[in-house]
N, C-alpha and C positions, 0 to 999 in steps of 0.2 A: 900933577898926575902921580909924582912920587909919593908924595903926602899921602895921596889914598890908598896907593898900594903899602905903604907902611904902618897905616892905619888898621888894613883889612889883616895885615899879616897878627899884626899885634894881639889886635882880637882875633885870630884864629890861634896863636899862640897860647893865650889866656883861657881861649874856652878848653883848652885840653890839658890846662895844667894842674886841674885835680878830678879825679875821680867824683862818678856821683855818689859817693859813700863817704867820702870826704869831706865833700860838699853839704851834706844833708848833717854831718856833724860837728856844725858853727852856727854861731848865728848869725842873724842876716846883714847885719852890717858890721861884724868884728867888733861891735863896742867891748871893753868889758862889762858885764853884770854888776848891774850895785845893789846892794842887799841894804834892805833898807829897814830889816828885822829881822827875828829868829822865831819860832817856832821851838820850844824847848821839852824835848821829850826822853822819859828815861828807855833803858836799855829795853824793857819788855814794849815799847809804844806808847805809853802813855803821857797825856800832857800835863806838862810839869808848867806851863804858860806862857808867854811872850814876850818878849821882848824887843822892845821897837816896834813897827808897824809891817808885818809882814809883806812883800810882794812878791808872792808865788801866785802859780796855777796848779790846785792839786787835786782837780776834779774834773770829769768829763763824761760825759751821756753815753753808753753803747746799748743799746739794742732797750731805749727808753728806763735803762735803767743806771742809777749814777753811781759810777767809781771814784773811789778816795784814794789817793798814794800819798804815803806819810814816810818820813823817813828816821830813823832813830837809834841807838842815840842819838841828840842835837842836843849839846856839845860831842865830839866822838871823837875815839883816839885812836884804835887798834884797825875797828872796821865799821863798817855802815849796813845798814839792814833794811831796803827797803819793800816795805808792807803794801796790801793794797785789800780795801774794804770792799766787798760785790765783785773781786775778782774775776770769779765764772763769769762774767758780765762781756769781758774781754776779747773779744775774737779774735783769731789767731793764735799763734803758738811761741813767734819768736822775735820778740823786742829787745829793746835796745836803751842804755841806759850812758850816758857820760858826765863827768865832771869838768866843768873849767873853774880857772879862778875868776874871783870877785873881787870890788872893795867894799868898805862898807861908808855906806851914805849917812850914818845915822851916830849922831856923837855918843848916844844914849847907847848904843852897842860897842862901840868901840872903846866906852870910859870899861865895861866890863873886860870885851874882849881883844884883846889886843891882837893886830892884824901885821906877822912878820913877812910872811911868806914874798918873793917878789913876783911881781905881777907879768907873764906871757903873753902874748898876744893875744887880745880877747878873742874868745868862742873859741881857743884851741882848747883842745878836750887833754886833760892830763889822767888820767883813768877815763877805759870803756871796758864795758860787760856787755854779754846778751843774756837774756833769760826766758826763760817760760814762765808765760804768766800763770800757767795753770800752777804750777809753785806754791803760789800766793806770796810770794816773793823774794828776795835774790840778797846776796851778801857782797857787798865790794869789800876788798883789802884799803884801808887808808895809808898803810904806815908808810908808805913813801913819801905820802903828801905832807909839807910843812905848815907847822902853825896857822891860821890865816881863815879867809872869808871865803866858800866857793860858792856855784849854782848846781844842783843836781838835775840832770835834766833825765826823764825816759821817754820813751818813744813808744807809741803804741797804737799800732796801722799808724794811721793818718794824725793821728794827735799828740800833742807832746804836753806832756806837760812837766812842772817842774818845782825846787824848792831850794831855800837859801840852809848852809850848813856852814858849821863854823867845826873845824878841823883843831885837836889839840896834841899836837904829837912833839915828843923832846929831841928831836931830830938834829 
């Protein structure tokens, strides 16, 4: 009978030990992210090509029409700029945007890029922003973040979606 009441307390303890804002800014099972390509875009948006085999989500349906979020520079040093194509498409007014670290999966990105930074608990977010999407899009500060692989994720109502960056700061 102990056992369950030490049981029951545990999980009452656990369900209250993070906020749901918190919560909603991890992933679902703390892995860290593996980036298993890049996306290479210069400072104005435009694609300079790839590298490795990308796995992002950086598309999603609203109101039958499809939104692009692209984020660039990739490579980037000072700060991040993240765009979005059919923007007005967006409902709502006030998303949400975080970075955690990554490693990278892919030997063909890591022969270029070298990945110093050390690695946090996965899905803990090391920069967050909000923004309005009506913007057409939002500037994160990088330069605190060290060398290395991250995931960039945003939030928009119900969908998230996201993309791998690789961070180059002499920190």
């Amino acid at each position: 009978m102990n056992k369950i009441k030490l049981i029951v307390l545990l999980f009452v303890l656990c369900s209250f030990g993070c906020t749901k804002e918190e919560t909603a800014l991890r992933l679902p099972n703390l892995d860290t992210p593996v980036v298993k390509g890049i996306e290479l875009r210069d400072p104005a948006g435009n694609s300079m090509g790839t590298l490795g085999e990308p796995n992002a989500q950086t598309d999603a349906m609203f109101s039958n029409r499809k939104v692009v979020m692209f984020i660039h520079p990739n490579p980037c040093e000072r700060s991040l700029r993240i765009s979005f194509f059919n923007e007005e498409a967006i409902p709502g007014s006030d998303h949400k945007i975080w970075i955690t670290p990554a490693q990278s999966g892919s030997k063909e990105i890591r022969a270029v890029f070298p990945a110093t930074h050390s690695l946090v608990a996965g899905g803990a977010p090391v920069a967050q922003a909000e923004f309005n999407a009506s913007q057409g899009s939002a500037r994160i500060n990088t330069e605190q973040l060290q060398t290395g692989f991250y995931r960039v994720y945003v939030k928009l109502n119900d969908k998230i979606l996201y993309d791998n960056l690789y961070v180059l700061n002499e920190n």
